[in-house]
N, C-alpha and C positions, 0 to 999 in steps of 0.2 A: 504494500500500500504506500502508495508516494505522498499523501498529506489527507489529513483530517479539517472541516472547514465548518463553524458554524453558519448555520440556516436562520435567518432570522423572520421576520413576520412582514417585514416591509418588503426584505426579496421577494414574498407571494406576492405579489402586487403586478410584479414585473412577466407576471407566468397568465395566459388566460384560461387557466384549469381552474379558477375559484370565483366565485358570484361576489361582487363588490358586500352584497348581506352575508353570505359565508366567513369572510374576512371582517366584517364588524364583530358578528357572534362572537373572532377567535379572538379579537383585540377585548373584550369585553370578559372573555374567560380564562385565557392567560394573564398571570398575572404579569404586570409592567417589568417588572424585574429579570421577567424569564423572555420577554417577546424575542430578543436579539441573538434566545438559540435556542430555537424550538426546534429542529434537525440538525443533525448535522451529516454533511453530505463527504463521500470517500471517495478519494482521488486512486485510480488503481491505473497503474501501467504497463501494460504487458508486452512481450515483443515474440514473434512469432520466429520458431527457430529454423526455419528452412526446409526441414522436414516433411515430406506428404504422409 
């Protein structure tokens, strides 16, 4: 795994997988503290070795 990155609640915003009311509910029930890493997304690198 090449790096670990927190998710935060604003990043969904930028995605249009979620209904503007979707995204209030979560502002609303996470709390403020936690909004800025609600996932965290993995960074994975792999390199394919020439092999069939």
């Amino acid at each position: 795994m090449a790096g670990r990155k927190p998710f935060g609640l604003g990043d969904l915003t930028r995605y249009p997988l979620f209904t503007p009311e979707f995204l209030a509910w979560l502002k609303q029930s996470i709390p403020p503290a936690q909004q800025d890493r609600i996932i965290y997304t993995a960074h994975i690198r792999g390199k394919k070795d020439g092999r069939a």
